[in-house]
C-alpha positions as CSV (number, residue, x, y, z in Angstrom):
1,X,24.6,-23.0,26.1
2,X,22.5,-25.6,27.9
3,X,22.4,-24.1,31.6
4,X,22.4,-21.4,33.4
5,X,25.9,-19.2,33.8
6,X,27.2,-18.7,37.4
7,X,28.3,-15.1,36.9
8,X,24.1,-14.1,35.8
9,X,22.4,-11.6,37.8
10,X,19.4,-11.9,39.1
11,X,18.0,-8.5,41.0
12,X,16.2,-9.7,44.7
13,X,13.0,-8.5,43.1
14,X,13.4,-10.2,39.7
15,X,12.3,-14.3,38.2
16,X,14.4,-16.3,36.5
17,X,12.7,-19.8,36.0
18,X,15.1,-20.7,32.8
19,X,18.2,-22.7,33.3
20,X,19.8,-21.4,29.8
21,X,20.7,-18.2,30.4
22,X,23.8,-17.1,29.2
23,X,27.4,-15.6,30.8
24,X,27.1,-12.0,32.3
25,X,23.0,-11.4,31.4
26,X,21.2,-9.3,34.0
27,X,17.5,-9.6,35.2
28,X,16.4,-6.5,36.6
29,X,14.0,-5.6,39.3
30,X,10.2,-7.0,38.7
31,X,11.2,-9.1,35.5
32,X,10.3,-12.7,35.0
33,X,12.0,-15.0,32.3
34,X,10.4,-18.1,32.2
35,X,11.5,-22.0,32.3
36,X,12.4,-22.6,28.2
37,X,13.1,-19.5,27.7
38,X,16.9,-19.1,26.3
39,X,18.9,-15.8,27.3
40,X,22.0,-15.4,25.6
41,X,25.2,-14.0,27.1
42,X,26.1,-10.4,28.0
43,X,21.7,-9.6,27.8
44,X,20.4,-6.9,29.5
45,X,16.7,-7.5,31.0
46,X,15.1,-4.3,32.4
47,X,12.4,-3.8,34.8
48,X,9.1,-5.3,34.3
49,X,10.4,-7.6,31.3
50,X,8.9,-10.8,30.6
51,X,10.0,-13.3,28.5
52,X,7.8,-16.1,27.8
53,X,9.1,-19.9,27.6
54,X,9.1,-20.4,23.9
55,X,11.0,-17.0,23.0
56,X,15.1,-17.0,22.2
57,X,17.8,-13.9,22.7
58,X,20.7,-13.9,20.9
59,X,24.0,-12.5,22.7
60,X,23.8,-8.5,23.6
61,X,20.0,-8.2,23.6
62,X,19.4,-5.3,25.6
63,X,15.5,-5.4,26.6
64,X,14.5,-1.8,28.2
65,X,11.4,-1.7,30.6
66,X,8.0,-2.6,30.5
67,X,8.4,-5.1,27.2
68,X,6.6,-8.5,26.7
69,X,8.5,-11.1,24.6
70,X,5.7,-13.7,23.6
71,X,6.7,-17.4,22.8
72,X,7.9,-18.0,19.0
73,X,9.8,-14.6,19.1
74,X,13.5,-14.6,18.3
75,X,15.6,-12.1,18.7
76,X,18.8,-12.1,17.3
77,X,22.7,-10.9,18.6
78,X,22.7,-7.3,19.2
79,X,19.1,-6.6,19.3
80,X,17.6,-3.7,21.0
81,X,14.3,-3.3,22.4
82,X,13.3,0.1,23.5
83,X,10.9,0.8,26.4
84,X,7.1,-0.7,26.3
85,X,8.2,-2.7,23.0
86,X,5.0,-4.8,22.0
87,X,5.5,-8.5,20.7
88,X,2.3,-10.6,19.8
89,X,2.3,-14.2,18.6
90,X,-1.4,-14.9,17.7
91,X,-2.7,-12.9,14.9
92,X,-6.3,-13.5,15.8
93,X,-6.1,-13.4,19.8
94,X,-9.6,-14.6,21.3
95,X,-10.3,-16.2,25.1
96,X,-12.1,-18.7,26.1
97,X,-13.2,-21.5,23.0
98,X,-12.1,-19.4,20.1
99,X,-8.6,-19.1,21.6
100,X,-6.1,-19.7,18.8
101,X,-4.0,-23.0,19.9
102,X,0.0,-22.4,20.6
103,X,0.9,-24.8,17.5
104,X,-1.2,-21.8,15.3
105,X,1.2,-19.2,17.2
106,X,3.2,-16.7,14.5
107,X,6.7,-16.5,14.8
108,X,8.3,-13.2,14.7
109,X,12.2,-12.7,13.7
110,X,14.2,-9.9,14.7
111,X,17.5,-10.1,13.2
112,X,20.9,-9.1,14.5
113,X,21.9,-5.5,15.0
114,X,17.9,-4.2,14.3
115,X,16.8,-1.8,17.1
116,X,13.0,-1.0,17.7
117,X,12.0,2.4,19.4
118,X,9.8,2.9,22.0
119,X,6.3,1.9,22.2
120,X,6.8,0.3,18.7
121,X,4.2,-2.6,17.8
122,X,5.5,-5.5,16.3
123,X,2.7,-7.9,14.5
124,X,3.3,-11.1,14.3
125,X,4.8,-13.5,11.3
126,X,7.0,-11.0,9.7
127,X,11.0,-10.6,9.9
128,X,12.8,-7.0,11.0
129,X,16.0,-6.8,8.8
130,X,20.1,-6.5,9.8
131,X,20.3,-3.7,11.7
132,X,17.1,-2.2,10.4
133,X,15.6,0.9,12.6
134,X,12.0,0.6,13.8
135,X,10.9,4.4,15.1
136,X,9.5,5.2,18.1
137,X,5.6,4.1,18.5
138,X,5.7,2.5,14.9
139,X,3.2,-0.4,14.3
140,X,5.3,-2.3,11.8
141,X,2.9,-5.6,10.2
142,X,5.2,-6.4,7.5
143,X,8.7,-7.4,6.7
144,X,11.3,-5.0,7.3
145,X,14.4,-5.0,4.9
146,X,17.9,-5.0,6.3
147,X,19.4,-1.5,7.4
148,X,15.7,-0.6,6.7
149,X,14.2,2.2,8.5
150,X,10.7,2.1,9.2
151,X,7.9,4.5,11.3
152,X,4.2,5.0,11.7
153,X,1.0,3.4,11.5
154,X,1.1,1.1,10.1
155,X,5.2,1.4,9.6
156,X,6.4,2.3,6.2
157,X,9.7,2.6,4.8
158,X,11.5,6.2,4.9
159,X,15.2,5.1,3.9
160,X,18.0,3.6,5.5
161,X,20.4,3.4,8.2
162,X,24.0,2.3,9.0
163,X,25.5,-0.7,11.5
164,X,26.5,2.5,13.4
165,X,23.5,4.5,13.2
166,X,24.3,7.2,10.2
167,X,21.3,8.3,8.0
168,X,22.3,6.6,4.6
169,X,20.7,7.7,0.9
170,X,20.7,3.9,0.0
171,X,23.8,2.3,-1.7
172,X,27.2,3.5,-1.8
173,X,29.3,4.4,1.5
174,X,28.5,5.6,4.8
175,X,30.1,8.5,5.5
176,X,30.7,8.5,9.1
177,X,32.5,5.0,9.3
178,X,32.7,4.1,5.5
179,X,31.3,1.0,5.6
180,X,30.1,0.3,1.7
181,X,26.6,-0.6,0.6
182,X,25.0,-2.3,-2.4
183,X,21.5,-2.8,-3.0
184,X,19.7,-6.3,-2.8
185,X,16.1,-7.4,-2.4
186,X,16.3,-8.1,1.2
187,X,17.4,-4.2,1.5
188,X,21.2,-3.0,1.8
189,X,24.2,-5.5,2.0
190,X,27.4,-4.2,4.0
191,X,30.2,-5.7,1.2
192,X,32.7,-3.9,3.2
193,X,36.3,-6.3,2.9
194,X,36.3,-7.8,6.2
């Protein structure tokens, strides 16, 4: 994807600076995506979003209202972002001469499938796992495992969840769509046959 897709829409009210912005993505109503920024296809950008020029959406990102993605912030396919999600990129934020220069920015990873509740917190440098659950209003400073749930403050592991949201007791098989887990130390791994 290198340019922006004819079929986009872009609300009356809404800013879209970026060129790549991919097939079927909506901007909604008093959301700005800057010039750099890169929008996958099929994205859904809610009201009052802004999405700085350094971050990247995968394909599917839905992006409720009232979040900030910060440059160096990826977020993979499938990604949800509840309402008032918080992104940061500098782990020491000061103004004026003690600002921390962009090439000292964090990066922060969201992987595919992983969905963060509202209000959640997410502190920069650390990776949310596969389809990992971050609970509402969590503040989640370190790495979350794949299929990881995580809530609080700060955010600490309470078990695990399923591609298609069933509670899971940790390795074996989901039982609402059967999918079939084993343990690994980046969390769960789906070793369903494809």
């Amino acid at each position: 994807m290198s340019e922006r897709a004819s079929d986009v829409f872009v609300h009356p009210m809404g800013i879209c600076d970026s060129d790549t912005i991919g097939s079927g993505s909506r901007v909604w109503a008093f959301a700005h995506v800057q010039a750099g920024a890169v929008v996958g296809n099929d994205c859904n950008i809610g009201e009052g979003v802004f999405i700085e020029d350094a971050a990247r959406l995968g394909d599917r990102v839905v992006i409720k209202n009232g979040v900030s993605v910060w440059g160096l912030v990826t977020l993979e396919d499938d990604v949800f972002a509840g309402p008032n999600v918080v992104f940061t990129n500098d782990f020491v934020p000061r103004a004026g001469q003690y600002r921390t220069p962009p090439d000292k920015w964090m990066p922060t990873l969201v992987r595919a499938g992983a969905s963060l509740g509202a209000n959640a917190t997410i502190v920069c440098g650390i990776t949310i796992g596969r389809h990992a659950f971050v609970g509402a209003g969590s503040v989640v400073t370190r790495d979350v495992p794949d299929y990881g749930i995580v809530v609080g403050n700060p955010a600490r592991p309470i078990g695990w969840i399923c591609e298609c949201g069933e509670r899971l007791a940790g390795a074996g098989t989901c039982p609402s769509c059967a999918r079939k887990f084993e343990q690994s130390a980046d969390g769960l791994v789906d070793i369903t046959a494809p």
